[in-house]
C-alpha positions as CSV (number, residue, x, y, z in Angstrom):
1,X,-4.0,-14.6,-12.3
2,X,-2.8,-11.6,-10.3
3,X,-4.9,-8.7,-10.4
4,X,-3.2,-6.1,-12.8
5,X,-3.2,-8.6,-15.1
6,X,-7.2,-9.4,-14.7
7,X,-7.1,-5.6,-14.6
8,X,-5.8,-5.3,-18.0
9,X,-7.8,-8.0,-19.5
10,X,-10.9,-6.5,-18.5
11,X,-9.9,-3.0,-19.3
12,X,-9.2,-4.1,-23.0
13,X,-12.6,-5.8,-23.1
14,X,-14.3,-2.6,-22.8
15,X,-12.5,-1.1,-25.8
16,X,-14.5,-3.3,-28.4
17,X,-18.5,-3.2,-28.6
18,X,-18.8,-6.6,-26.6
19,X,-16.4,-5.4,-23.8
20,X,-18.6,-2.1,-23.6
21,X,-21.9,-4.3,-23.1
22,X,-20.3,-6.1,-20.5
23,X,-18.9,-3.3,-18.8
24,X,-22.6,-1.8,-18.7
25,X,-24.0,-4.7,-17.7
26,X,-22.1,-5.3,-14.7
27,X,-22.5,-1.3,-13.5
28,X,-26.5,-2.0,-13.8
29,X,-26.3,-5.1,-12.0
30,X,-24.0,-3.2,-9.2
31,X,-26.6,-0.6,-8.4
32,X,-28.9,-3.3,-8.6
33,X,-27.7,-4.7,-5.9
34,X,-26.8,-1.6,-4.4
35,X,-30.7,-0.9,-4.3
36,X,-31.3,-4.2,-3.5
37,X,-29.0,-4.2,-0.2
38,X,-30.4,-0.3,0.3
39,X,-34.0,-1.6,0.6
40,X,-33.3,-4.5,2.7
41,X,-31.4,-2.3,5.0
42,X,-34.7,0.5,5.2
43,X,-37.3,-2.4,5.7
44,X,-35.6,-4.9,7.3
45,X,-36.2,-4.5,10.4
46,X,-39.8,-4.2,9.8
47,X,-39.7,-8.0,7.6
48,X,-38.1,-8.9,11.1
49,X,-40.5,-8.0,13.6
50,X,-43.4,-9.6,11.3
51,X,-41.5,-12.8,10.7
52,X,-41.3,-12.7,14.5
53,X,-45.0,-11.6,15.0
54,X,-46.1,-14.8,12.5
55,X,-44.0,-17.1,14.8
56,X,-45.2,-16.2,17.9
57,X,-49.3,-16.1,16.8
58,X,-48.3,-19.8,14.3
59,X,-46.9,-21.1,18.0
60,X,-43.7,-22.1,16.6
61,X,-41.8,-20.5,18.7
62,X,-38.8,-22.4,20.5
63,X,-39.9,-21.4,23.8
């Protein structure tokens, strides 16, 4: 299906109730995962080094 037509079909979805509700649904689940990817990128780096930290102290490191 090329994408103007996938375009249209979804852009007449959102002109009856069910289309609306779907429309709504997928913008909450996009800033979900905008906030989602957000916090990962803010904390991990700290998930990181303590992953790293529990390695080293389990001795399961590779080296």
């Amino acid at each position: 299906m090329h994408f103007a037509k996938l375009a249209r079909a979804l852009l007449a979805r959102t002109h009856d109730a069910d289309g609306q509700a779907l429309a709504e649904y997928g913008l909450i689940l996009a800033l979900v995962a905008i906030a989602a990817v957000g916090g990962l990128v803010l904390v991990g780096g700290a998930v990181s080094t303590s992953f790293a930290t529990f390695i080293d102290a389990a001795g399961w490191g590779g080296s």
